[in-house]
Every structure is written in C-alpha cells, then in structure tokens.
N, C-alpha and C positions, 0 to 999 in steps of 0.2 A: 440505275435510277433515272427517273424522265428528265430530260432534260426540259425546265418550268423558266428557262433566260427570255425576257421580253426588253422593247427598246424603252429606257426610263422615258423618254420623251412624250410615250403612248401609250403609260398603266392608265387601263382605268379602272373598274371596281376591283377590289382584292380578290384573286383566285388564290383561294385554297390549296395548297397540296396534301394536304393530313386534314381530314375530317374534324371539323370542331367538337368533340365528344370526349369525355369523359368514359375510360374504358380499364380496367384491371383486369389482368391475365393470369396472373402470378401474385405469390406472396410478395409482399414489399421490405424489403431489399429482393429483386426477383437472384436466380442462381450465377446468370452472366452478372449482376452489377456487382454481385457476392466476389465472384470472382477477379473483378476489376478491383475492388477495395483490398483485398486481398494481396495484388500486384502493387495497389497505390500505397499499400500500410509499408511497401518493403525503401520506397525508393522519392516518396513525397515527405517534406514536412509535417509532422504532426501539430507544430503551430497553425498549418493552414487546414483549417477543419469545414467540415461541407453539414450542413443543415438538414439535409436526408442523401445519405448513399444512395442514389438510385441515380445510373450512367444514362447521361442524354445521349442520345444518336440522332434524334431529330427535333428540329421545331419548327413550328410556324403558327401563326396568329398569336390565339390565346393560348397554343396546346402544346406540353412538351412530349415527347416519343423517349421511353428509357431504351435500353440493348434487348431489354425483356419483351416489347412490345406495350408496355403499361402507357397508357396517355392521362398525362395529369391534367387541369386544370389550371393553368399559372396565376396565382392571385401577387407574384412576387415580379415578374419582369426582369429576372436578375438584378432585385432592388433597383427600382425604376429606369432602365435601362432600355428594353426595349420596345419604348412607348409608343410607336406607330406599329408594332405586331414583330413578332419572329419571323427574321428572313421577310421581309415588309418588301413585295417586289419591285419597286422603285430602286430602294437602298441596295441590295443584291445586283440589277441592272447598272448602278451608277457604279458600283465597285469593281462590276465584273468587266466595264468597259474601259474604267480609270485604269486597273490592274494592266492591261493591255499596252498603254502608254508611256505613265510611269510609275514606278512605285516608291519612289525615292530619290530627292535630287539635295535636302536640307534646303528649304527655304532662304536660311541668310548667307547662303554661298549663290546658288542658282535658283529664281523664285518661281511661283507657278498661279496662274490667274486663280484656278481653286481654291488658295488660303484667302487671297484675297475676295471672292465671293464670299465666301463664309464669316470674313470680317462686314464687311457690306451688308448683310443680312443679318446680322447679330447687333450693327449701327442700327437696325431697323427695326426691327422687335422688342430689343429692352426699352426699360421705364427709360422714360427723359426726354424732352425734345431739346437737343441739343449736340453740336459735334463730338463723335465718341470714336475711340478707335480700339483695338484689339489685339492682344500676343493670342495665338495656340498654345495648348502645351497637351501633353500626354494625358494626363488621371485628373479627375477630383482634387485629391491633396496637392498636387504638383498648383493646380489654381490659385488654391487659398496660401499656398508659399509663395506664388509671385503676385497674389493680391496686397499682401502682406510687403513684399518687399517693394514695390511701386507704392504703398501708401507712404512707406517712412521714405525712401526717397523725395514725396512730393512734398513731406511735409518736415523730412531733418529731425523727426522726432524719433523716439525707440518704442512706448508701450503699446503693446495691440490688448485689446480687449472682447471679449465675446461674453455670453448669455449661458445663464446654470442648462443644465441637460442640451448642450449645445456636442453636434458630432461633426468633425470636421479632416479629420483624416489619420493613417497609421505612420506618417513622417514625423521627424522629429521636432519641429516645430507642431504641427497637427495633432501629435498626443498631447502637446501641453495644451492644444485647445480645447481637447474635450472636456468633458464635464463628469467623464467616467471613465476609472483607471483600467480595471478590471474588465476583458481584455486588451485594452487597446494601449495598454502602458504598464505596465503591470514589469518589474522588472527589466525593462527596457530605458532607465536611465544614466545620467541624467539627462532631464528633459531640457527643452529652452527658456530662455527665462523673460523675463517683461513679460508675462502672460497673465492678464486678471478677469475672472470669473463675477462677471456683475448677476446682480437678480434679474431673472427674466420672468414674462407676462404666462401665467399659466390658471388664466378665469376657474378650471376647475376644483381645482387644489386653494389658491388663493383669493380668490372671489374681489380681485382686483380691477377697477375699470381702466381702458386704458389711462390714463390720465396720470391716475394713481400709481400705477406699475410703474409708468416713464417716469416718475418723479422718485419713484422708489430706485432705479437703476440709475438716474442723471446724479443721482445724491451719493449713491454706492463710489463709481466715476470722479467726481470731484475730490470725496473726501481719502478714498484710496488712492487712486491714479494720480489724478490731476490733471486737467485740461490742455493744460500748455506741455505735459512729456506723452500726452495720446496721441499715436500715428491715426487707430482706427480701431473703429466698432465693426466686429463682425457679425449676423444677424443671419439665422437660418429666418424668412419670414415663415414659413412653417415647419418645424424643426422634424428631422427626420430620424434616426436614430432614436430620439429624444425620446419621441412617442408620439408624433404627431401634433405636439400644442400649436394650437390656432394661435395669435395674440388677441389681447383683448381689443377695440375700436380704438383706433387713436395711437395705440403704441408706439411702431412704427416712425408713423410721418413728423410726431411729437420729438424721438430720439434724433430724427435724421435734422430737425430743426435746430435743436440743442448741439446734434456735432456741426454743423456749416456756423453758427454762431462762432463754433470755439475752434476753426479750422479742422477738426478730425476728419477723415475721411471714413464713409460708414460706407461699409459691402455687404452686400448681398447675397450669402450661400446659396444658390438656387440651384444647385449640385444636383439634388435631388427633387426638388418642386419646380425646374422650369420643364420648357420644351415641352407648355402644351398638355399638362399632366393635370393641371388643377384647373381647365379651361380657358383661361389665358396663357398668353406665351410665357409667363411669367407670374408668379403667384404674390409679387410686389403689386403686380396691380390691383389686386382685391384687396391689400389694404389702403390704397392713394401714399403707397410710399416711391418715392423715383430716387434709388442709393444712387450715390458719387459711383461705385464700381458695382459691375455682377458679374458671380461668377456661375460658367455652365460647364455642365460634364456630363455622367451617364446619360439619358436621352438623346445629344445633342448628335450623335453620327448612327443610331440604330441598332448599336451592339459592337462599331466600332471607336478602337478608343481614342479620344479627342475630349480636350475642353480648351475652356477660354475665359481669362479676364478681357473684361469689355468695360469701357467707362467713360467719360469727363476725359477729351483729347489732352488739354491739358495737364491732365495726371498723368494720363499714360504715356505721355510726353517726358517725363519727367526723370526717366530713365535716362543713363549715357548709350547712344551706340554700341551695339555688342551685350549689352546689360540683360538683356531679354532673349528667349529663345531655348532651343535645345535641337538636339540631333533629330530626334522623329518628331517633334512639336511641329503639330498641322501636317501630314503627313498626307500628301496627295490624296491616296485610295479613302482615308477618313474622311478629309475634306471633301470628295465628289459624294460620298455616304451622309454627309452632313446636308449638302445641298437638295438632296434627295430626301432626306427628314421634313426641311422646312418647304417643300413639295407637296409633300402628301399630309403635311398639317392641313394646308392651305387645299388640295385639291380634294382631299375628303372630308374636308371641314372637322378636322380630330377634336375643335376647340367646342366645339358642339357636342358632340361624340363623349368627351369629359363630360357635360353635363348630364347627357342622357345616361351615364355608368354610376355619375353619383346621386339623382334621382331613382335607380331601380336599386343601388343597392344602399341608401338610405332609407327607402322605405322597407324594405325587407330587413334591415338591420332594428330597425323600430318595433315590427314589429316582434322580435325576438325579445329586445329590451322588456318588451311588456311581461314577455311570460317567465323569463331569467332575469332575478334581481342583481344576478353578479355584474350585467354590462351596467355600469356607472356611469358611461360616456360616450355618446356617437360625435367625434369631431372630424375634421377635414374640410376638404376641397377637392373636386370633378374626379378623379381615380384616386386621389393618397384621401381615401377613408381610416379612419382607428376606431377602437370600442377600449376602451379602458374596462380593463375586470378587475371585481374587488370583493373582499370577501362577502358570503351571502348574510345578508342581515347586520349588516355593517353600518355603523352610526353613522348618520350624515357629518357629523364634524371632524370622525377620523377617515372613513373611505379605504382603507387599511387596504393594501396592494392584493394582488390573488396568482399572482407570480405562478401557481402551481398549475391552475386552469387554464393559462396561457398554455402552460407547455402539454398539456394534456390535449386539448383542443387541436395545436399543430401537428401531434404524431398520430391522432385520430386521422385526421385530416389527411394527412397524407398516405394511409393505409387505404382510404378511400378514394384517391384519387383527383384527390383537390390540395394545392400546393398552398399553405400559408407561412405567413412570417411573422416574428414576434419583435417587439420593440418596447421602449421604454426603459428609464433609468433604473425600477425595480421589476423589469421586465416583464410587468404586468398588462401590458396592450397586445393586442392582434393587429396587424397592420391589413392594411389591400392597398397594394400597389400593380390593378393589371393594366395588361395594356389597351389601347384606345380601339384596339382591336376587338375587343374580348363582346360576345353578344350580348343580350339582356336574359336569353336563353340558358347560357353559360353561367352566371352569373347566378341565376334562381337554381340552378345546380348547385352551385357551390354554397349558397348558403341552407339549399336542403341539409347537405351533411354539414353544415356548420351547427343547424338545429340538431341534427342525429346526433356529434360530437358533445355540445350542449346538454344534454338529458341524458347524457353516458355518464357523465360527472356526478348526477344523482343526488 
C-alpha cells in the first residue's frame, strides 16, 4: 500500500487516495464479504447487527472500499462520525505521530498537554461566553452518564429529564433515556429510574410554535417532575435518531430560561450535531440557545473514539476529586486526532463546506419532493439533512408514517452503490449524514439513484 503519512503541521488541500467515484463490481453482498459474514455469523454477537454486509477494506473522503472492490458513496459517516472525511490527512498525521510517543499514560495518574488542548478548544467553541472546563471520556453514552452525574452533583437533586423521540445511548441509564425501547432496551431490564419523558417540539407533526411547545414541556415538567427534585433537562437540539426534528423558533432558549429560573441544569446532546456538522461548531447556535453543559462525541477525534462533557466551571467543578475520569478517557492518540479535527474545521473552513452540502442537496431533495408525494418533509441543518416519507396520498391531518419506502429506498440504494440510513421513531425518515468531505459532484450522484430508488417503488 503507498505509503500517503504527511506532517499534520503541513496538510494542505485534501489528497485523495481512493478516487471519489461511485463504482460496483460485484453483486452486493460481493463473495469475499459473503464470506466474512459467514465467519462473523460463527463467532460475533447477533445482538450487534450491521446495516449492509458489505466488509470495508478501505476508506477515505466521502468513499468506502468493500473486500469486493465495490466503492459506495457514504451518505452515513459511521453515523456522523467522520465528519472531516475518512482517514482525513491531518487526523491520520496527528495519530500516527502521537502513537509514536504515547499511547497511554491515564491522565489522572500521569497527565499529558493533549487532553488539556482538547479541553482548551472545546472552552472555545461551545455556546457561552463564560469559564468552562471539561472531563474526557470514551463514547456518546459514557457523556450523557457523566453529564447526568455532574448535573445531580451540582445541584443534590435526583430527576433527569429528556424530550419524546429523544436517542441518547445503549447504557443502562441511556436506554431509560430513550424515547424508544425496541432495540435499545427491549429486554434489557430493569432500567434506571428518575427518568421522565416531557413533549418535545416537532413543527411537523404538531404544528407547534416555539413558544407554545416550551410551555407545553415546561408544564409536563412541573406537573410530573417537579422543579425543585429536577437535576437536568437533556436536549438533542436536533434530535438524531429521532429523525432529525429541527425545534420550532424559540424552543430551546425559552426551556433553557425556565431551567436557570428553577436551578435545573439543561445539556446539550450534541453527540451527534456538533463538530461542525450543521455549520456551526455546534447546532445550539442556530437556535440562540447557550446550555449550562454540552456534550460531544462521534466527530470530535475523526473516527477515533473520544468525547466530552464541557460546561459552566462551576458545575463541572462540582464533582469531588477522583469523581470524574476513567482508564482510557482522553486517551493521548484520540486527543492529538481530536486537535487535528478542530484543524481542519478551521483550516478548510468545513463550516462553510456544511453549508454548501446542505444547499446542493436541499435543492436536489426539493426538487424530488415535487414529483414524489411520499417526501412529507425536508428538515435539517449543513450535512444532518432528513426527508420524512409518508404514505402516497395521505391526508394532511394524519401524514400516516411510510416506514416500508424507507426500507425499500436504503437496500436499493445500496445495491447501487450509495450508502443511506434510516431513522425515525416509526422509522419512517431517510437520514444524510455525509461528511464535510463529500463533493457536490458526489452528492448529485447519490441522489440520482435516490430518484432511480424512488420510481422503483411505483
């Protein structure tokens, strides 16, 4: 293989090593991924299930490489993952040269300037002007469990609350936050408890201004919970799993009013909408909401894995010594992969780059809407696009799910060579989450056979 190592200090535009194209060689599942699954049905998990059989060997930018030689189109980024491109040459440079030095020392025995950049720069970019500081930790879930335990620390209270079709992780705490059992709990109790489910803003379904939504959840809140046993409101501000709901004007900043009134602490899932994905660092800023905590994960190191609660010094203060942390939380080689992330936001202007991905494919998605009555919905922000499908001829007052055409659309789709994902509580949405990488070129590809996929359905 060519050896493609440059000095991070010196990337400048992205060099390609895999052709950005769109290419099928083979039946899809080709005979080696046949093979692999095969291997994987004897000796893996059957809980842990994969979206399309088809074995990665390579990737880079927008494009993955199966065993087969098949190159997709990735409209998925390993679920917003790796939002500056596959193997993004900065992050590969900064890892390849951290690996060299250390790979592991556990921050709260012996520390390393790395975690602390990466706290420094995450003080820098979330909502807030104000002193903020920062734990590491491993995953997504692992976030929202020490966001969760730093809230009730700060504030001595026990209830956490989150928002209907809210997705927040496969922990044990985390599945009592979802908003859907079926897979993510399903047999897997008992769950945690103090966990309450308020309404959330979903303009298209409920046709609620903000205003009206927040007064609708501040009141659920009250009269359920109770203000004075609430640690904290959790808040994807655009929900991911969920199916992408945008909130409606106002939402947001209104709830975050209401908890600093009543001491709550309100966080910010940004698990999946920061780092850069919806054109700002952060997808709180497009609604003028600045949360007490935010949390980041998949995007935030490239493909490697790291996240982090970030907030109000104060809260995160609030902890005893020792209270925080874990074995690999912040882990050198992530942390130099992370530094390298908010690099190449910054030096290829990726915040831009979002808008010009949800500009080509908003309008390309419009015009589909026009000639298929089943898209119901184009929502989003800069790469996390959705189209709600619902059945064809469907009253405006029921909008009735189309759960079938989703699934019909993504195995099309990926016979063709273009990878999508599906979401939604009645699994009724198509999601695009590519990366910041991915061309406009690319893009008018993938929704060519999105149209082919489309008129297959008949």
């Amino acid at each position: 293989m060519t050896d493609t190592r440059i000095d991070a200090q010196t990337a400048a535009a992205p060099v390609y090593t895999v052709p950005q194209e769109r290419k099928i060689v083979t039946s899809i599942p080709g005979p080696k991924s046949l093979e692999l699954q095969a291997r994987r049905s004897k000796v893996v998990s059957s809980g842990v299930s994969s979206a399309l059989p088809v074995y990665i060997e390579r990737a880079n930018g927008a494009i993955l490489v199966d065993v087969d030689g098949n190159q997709f189109v990735d409209f998925g980024a390993g679920i917003g993952v790796t939002t500056v491109g596959h193997t993004e040459q900065r992050v590969v440079a900064a890892a390849a040269s951290q690996l060299q030095d250390v790979i592991h020392t556990l921050f709260t025995i012996t520390p390393y300037e790395e975690y602390v950049r990466v706290a420094e720069l995450l003080a820098e970019h979330t909502p807030g002007n104000w002193p903020k500081k920062s734990v590491l930790v491993n995953s997504g879930a692992e976030a929202v469990e020490n966001g969760v335990k730093i809230a009730r620390k700060f504030t001595g209270r026990r209830a956490v609350a989150v928002l209907d079709h809210a997705y927040h992780g496969r922990t044990n705490l985390t599945m009592a936050m979802n908003y859907k059992a079926m897979p993510y709990a399903t047999g897997f109790g008992p769950l945690a408890g103090d966990v309450y489910h308020a309404p959330s803003s979903y303009p298209y379904r409920d046709g609620l201004s903000g205003a009206d939504a927040a007064a609708r959840t501040i009141a659920y809140l009250e009269k359920v919970v109770g203000a004075s046993d609430l640690a904290c409101l959790v808040v994807e501000p655009i929900q991911g799993e969920g199916g992408f709901m945008v909130p409606a004007e106002g939402f947001l900043p209104t709830l975050q009013t209401w908890c600093t009134e009543h001491g709550v602490v309100m966080i910010a899932d940004e698990i999946q909408s920061g780092m850069a994905r919806t054109g700002r660092y952060y997808a709180s800023e497009h609604f003028g909401w600045e949360p007490d905590l935010v949390l980041s994960a998949k995007g935030i190191a490239g493909g490697l894995p790291l996240a982090a609660v970030t907030g109000r010094a104060e809260i995160m203060d609030a902890s005893q010594p020792g209270g925080l942390g874990g074995t690999f939380g912040g882990n050198p080689v992530a942390c130099a992969a992370a530094i390298a992330v908010f690099e190449s936001i910054e030096e290829n202007d990726l915040l831009a780059e979002a808008g010009r991905i949800e500009a080509t494919l908003r309008a390309g998605l419009e015009k589909l809407a026009q000639r298929y009555d089943i898209i119901g919905e184009i929502r989003g922000r800069g790469a996390m696009i959705a189209i709600e499908l619902v059945q064809p001829g469907t009253a405006e007052s029921t909008k009735a799910p189309n759960a079938d055409a989703v699934t019909a659309l993504v195995a099309y789709a990926a016979q063709h060579g273009v990878l999508f994902l599906s979401a939604g509580t009645s699994g009724n949405v198509l999601r695009f989450l590519p990366s910041l990488a991915v061309s406009d070129a690319l893009i008018e590809d993938g929704l060519r056979v999105l149209d082919d996929a489309l008129a297959s359905l008949g």
